[in-house]
C-alpha positions in Angstrom: 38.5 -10.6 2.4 36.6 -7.9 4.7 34.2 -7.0 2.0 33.6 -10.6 1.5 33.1 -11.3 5.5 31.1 -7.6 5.2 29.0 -9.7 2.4 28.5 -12.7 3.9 26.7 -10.7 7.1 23.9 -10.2 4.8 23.7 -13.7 4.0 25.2 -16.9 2.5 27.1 -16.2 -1.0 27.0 -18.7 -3.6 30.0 -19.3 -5.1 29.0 -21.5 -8.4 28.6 -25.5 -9.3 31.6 -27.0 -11.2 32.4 -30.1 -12.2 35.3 -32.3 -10.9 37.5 -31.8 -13.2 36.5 -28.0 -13.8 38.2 -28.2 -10.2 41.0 -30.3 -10.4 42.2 -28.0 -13.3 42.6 -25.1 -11.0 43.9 -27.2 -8.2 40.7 -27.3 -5.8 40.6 -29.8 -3.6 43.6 -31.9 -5.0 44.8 -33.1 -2.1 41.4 -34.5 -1.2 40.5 -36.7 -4.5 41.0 -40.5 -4.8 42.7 -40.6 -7.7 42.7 -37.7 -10.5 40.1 -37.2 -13.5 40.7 -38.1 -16.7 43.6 -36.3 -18.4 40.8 -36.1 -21.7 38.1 -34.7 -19.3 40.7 -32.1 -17.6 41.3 -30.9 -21.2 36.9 -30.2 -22.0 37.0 -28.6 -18.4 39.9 -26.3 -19.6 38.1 -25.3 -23.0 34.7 -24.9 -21.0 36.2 -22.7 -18.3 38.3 -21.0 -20.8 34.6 -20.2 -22.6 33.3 -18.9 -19.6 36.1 -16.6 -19.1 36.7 -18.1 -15.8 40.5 -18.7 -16.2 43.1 -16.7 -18.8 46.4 -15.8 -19.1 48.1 -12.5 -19.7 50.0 -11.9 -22.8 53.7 -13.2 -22.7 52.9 -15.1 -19.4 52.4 -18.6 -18.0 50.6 -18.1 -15.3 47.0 -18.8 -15.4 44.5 -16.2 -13.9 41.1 -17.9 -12.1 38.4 -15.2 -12.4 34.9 -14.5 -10.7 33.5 -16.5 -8.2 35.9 -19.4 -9.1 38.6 -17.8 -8.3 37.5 -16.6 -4.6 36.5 -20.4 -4.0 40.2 -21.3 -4.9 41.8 -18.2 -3.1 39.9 -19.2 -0.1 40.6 -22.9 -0.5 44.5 -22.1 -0.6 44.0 -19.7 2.2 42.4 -22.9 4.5 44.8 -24.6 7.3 42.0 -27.0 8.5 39.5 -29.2 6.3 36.5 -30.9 7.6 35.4 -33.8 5.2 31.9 -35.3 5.7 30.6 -38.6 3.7 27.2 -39.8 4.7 25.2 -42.8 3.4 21.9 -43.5 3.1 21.1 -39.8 1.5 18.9 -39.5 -1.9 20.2 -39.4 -5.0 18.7 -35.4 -5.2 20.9 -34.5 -2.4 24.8 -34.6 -1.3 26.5 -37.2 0.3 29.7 -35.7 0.5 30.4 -32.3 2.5 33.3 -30.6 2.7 34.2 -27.3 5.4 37.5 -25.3 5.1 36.9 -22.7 7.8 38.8 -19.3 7.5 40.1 -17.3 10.6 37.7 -14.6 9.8 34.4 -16.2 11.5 33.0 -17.4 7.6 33.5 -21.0 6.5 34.0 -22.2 2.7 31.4 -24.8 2.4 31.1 -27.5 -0.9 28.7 -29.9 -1.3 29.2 -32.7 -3.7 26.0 -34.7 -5.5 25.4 -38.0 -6.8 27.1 -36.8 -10.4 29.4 -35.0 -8.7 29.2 -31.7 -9.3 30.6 -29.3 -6.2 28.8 -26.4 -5.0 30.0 -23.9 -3.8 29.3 -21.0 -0.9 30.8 -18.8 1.6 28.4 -18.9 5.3 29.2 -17.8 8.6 30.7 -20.7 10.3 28.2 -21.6 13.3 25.6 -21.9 10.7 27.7 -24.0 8.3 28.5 -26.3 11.3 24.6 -26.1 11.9 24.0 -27.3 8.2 26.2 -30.0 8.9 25.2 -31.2 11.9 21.2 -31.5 10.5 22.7 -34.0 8.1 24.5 -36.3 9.7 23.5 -39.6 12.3 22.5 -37.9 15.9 20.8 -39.1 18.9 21.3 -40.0 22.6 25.0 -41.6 23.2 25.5 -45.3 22.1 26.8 -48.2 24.6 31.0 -48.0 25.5 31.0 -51.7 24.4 29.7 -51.5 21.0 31.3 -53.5 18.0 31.5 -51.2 15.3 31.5 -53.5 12.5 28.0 -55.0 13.1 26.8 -51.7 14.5 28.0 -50.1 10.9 26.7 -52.6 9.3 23.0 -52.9 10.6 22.8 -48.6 10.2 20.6 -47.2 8.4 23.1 -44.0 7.7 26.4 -43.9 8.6 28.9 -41.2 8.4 32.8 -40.5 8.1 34.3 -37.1 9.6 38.0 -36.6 8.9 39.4 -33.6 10.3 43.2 -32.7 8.2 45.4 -29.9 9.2 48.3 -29.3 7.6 51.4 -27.7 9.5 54.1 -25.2 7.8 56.1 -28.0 6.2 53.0 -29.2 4.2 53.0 -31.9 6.7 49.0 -33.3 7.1 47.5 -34.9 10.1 44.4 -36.4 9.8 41.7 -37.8 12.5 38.4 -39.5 11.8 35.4 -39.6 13.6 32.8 -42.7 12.2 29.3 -41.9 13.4 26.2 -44.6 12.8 22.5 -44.2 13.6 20.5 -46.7 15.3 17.0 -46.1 16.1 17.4 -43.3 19.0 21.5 -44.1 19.5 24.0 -42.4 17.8 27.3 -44.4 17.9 30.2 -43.1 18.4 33.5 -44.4 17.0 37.1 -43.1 16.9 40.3 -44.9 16.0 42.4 -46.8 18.6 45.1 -44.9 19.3 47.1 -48.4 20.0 45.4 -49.9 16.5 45.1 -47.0 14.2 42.6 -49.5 11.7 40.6 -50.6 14.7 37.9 -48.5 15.5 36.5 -48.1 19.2 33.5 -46.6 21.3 34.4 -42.9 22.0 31.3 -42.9 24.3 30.4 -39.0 23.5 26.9 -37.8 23.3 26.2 -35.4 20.6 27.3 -32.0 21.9 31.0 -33.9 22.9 31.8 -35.2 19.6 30.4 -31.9 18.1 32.6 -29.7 19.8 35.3 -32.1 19.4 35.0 -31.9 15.8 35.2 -27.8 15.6 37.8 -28.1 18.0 39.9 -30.2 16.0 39.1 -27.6 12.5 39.2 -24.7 14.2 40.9 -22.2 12.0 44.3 -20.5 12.3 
């Protein structure tokens, strides 16, 4: 890990583009998909990685072996205690709509970006300036009214996004919380969930630097 945080001081590292079920069949990001790929599709991502030498097993054993830059994106994936999962609408079809951040306790962040065919990109940057790329891509502006509806502010936006922070404790146990963002004109709305309504979401009435460092503060690594 300190040659890689060593590396990364030079610059961002790509890490490779793979397909979701190239993914699923090393268990990335498992706990994050709607529902799994198809079992037929898993067994073509196998044969593929397998061809690429990007997963084998040793002789006599049955544990499978993730190689090259695959396997740092799943070591480092493992390794994450906090994910940060971004989905945005109103990006083009040539660019990603879905960003995930699994910040590591070293000062470098494990960044994927997923495209319209989704395939997930991979790359290891320094954390301020992943949460820098982030930020560029998401609904900003000055803060939005305390008294806004969300559903007809989300609905009239232009772009909207969903932030949801997880965290998983030592018992596996995952707590999630969700920040909904929506651009309108010069506003950027804020919206959190009630903590007396959990499906009811209200004004949080934060400007962009207060839900910012809300979010890091919520993935902060450990």
């Amino acid at each position: 890990m300190e040659a890689l945080v060593q590396l990364v001081d030079t610059g961002p590292v790509p890490l490779g583009g793979y397909t979701l079920a190239e993914i699923y069949a090393v268990g990335g990001i498992a706990h994050l998909l709607e529902q799994e790929p198809d079992a037929a599709l898993v067994a073509e991502a196998v044969r593929s990685l397998v061809a690429r030498n990007l997963i084998t097993t040793e002789a006599g054993s049955d544990e499978l072996e993730i190689r090259g830059d695959l396997g740092i994106a799943a070591a480092l994936q493992h390794r994450a205690t906090a994910v940060l999962d971004a989905r945005v609408t109103g990006s083009g079809p040539d660019h990603p709509w879905r960003f995930i951040l699994m910040p590591q306790p070293d000062g470098v962040t494990l960044e994927v970006l997923i495209d319209a065919l989704g395939i997930h990109f991979y790359s290891l940057r320094k954390t301020d300036d992943t949460y820098d790329r982030l930020w560029k891509r998401l609904p900003s502006g000055d803060r939005g009214p305390e008294d806004a509806d969300a559903d007809a502010v989300l609905s009239a936006s232009p772009q909207t996004a969903l932030l949801s922070v997880s965290r998983w404790n030592d018992a596996g146990d995952r707590d999630t919380h969700d920040v909904v963002l929506a651009q309108d004109g010069d506003r950027c709305h804020v919206f959190v969930r009630s903590p007396d309504e959990p499906a009811k979401l209200v004004p949080a009435g934060m400007n962009n630097d207060e839900w910012r460092d809300m979010v890091k503060r919520l993935a902060v690594a450990s």
